[in-house]
C-alpha positions as CSV (number, residue, x, y, z in Angstrom):
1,X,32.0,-1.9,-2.2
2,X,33.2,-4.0,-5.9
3,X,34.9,-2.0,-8.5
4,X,31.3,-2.0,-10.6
5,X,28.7,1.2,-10.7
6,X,25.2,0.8,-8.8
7,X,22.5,1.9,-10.3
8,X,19.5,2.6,-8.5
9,X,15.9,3.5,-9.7
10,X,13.5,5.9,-7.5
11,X,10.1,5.0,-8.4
12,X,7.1,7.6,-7.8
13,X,3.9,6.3,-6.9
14,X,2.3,9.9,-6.3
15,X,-0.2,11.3,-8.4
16,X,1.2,14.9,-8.0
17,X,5.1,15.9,-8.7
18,X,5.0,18.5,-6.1
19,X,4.2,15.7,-3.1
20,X,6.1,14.9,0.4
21,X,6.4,11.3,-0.8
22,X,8.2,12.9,-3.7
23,X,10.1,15.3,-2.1
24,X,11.7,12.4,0.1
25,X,12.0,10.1,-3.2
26,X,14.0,13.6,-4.4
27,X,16.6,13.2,-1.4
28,X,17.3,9.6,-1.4
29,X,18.0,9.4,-4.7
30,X,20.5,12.4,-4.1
31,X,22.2,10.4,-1.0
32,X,22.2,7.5,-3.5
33,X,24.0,10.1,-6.3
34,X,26.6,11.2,-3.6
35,X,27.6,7.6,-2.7
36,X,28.7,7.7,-6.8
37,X,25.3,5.3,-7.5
38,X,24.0,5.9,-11.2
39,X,20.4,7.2,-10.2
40,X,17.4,7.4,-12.5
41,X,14.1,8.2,-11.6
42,X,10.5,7.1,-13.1
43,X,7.4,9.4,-12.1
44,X,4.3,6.3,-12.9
45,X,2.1,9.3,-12.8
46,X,3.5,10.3,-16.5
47,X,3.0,6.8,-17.8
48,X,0.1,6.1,-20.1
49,X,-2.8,4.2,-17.5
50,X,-4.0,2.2,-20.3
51,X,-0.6,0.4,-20.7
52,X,0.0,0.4,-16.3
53,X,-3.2,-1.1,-16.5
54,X,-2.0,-3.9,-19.4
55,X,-4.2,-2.7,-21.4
56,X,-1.8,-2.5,-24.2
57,X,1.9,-1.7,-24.1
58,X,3.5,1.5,-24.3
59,X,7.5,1.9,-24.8
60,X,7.5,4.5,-21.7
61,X,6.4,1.6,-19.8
62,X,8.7,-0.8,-21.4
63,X,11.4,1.6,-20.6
64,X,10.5,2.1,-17.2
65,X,10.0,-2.1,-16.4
66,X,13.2,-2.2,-18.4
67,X,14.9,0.4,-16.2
68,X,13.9,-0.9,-12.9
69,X,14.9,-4.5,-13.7
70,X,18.5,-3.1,-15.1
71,X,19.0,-1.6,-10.9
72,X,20.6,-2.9,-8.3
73,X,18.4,-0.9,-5.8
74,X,14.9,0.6,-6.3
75,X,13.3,2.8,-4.0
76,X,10.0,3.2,-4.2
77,X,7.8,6.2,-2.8
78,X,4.1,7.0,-2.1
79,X,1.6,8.6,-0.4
80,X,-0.6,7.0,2.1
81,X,-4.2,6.5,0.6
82,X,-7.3,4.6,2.3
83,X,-4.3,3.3,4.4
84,X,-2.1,1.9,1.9
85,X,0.0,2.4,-1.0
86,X,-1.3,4.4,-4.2
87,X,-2.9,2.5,-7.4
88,X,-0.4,3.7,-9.3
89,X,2.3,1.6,-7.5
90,X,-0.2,-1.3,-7.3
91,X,-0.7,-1.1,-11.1
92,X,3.1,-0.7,-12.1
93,X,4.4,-3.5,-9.4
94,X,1.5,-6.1,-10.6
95,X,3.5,-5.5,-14.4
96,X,6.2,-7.5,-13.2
97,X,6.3,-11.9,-12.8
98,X,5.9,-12.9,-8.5
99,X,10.3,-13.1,-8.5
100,X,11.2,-11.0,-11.7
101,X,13.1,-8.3,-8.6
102,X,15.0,-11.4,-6.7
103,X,18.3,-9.4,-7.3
104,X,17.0,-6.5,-6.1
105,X,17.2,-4.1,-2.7
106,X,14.4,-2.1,-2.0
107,X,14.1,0.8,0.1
108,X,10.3,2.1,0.9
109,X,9.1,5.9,1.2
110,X,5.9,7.1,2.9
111,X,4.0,9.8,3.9
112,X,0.5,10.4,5.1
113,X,-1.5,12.7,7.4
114,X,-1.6,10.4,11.1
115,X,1.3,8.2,12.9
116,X,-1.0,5.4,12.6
117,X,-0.4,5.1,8.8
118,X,3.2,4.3,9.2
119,X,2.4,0.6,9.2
120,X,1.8,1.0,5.5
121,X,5.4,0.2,5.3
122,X,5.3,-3.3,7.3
123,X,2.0,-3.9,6.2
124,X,1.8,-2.8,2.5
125,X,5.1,-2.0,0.9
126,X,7.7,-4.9,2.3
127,X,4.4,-7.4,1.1
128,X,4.7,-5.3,-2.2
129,X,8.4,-5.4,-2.5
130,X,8.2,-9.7,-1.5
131,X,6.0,-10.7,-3.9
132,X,8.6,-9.4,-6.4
133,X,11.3,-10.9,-4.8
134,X,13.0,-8.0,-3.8
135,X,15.2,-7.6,-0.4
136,X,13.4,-4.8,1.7
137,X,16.3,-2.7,3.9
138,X,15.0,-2.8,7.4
139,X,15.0,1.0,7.5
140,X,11.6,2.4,6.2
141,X,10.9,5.9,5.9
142,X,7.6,7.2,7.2
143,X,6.9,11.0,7.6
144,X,3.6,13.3,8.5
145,X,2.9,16.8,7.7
146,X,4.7,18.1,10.9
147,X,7.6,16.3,10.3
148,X,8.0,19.1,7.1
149,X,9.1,22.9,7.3
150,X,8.3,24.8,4.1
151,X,8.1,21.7,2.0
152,X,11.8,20.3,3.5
153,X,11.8,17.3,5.9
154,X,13.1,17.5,8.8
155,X,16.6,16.2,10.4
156,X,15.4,13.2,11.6
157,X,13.8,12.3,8.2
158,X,16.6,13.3,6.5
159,X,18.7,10.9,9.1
160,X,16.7,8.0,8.5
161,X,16.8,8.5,4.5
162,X,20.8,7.9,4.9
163,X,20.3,5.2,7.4
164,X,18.2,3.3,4.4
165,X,20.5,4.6,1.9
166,X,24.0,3.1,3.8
167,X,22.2,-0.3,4.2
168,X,20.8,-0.6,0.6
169,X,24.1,-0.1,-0.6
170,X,25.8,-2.8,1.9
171,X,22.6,-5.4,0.6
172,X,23.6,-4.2,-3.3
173,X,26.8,-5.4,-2.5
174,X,26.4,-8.5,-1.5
175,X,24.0,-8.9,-3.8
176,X,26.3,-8.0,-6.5
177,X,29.3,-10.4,-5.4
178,X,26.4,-13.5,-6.1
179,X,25.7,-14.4,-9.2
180,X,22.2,-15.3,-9.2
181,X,20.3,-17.2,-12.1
182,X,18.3,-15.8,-15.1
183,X,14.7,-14.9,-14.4
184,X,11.2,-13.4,-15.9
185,X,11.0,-10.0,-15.2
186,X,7.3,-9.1,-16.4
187,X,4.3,-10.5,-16.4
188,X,3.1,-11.4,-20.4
189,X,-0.6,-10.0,-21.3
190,X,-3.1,-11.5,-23.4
């Protein structure tokens, strides 16, 4: 690792605080905290919609766009809906310009209720993370209701959390040893 802090932003695209997508948000941005990364953490379901919607702007989403393009690693998390990510991510993610993350490694959280929906992860979130700019670990974390005991994931979860961690922070530094040029980072509304 270089001498300088990582920072890293978790990013919750639940509608609830009290959710499994959250919960595993909760623990990698602990891992994150224990490898001595500056952590912060933005819940998109506190955010005013009109201004996620750009609507109008709102400083709490100012903030948040401003805290997410200040990381070095964002990790995003959400529940599956309708097989795919939630609105809320949609809405916050289509706030920044197509390459405004290309300095950026991501690290994508799921849950849903059927193994099936794990694709949401190839299929939805890397796609998300792309069009951004944004260099996707190849560990994804995907868990289902059973994979849970009174509301804590289980071992293999937790494994694969650190697994995601450990290569977001070998990408982060890379990424930070390359100086890269000067880009948008959101998207101006009428």
């Amino acid at each position: 690792m270089t001498d300088s802090v990582l920072s890293a932003v978790g990013i919750s695209g639940s509608p609830s605080l009290r959710s499994r997508s959250r919960v595993l948000l909760g623990h990698a941005l602990e891992s994150l905290r224990d490898h001595r990364v500056h952590v912060q953490l933005i819940d998109l379901n506190d955010l005013p919609a009109d201004a996620l919607l750009g609507r109008r702007t709102a400083p709490e989403v100012e903030r948040a766009l401003s805290t997410v393009n200040a990381a070095n690693i964002v990790v995003a998390s959400t529940p599956v809906y309708r097989a795919t990510y939630s609105g809320l991510l949609k809405v916050f993610f289509d706030l920044f310009a197509q390459r405004a993350l290309t300095d950026k490694v991501a690290v994508a959280i799921a849950t849903g209720g059927a193994p099936g929906h794990q694709l949401v992860l190839d299929h939805g979130l890397r796609p998300l993370f792309s069009s951004v700019g944004a260099t996707v670990v190849p560990t994804g974390i995907y868990a289902v209701d059973t994979e849970f005991s009174a509301g804590t994931p289980n071992p293999d979860v937790l494994d694969r959390i650190e697994r995601a961690v450990r290569e977001s922070l070998a990408f982060a530094d890379t990424n930070q040893r390359q100086p890269r040029p000067a880009h948008p980072t959101v998207v101006t509304t009428p």
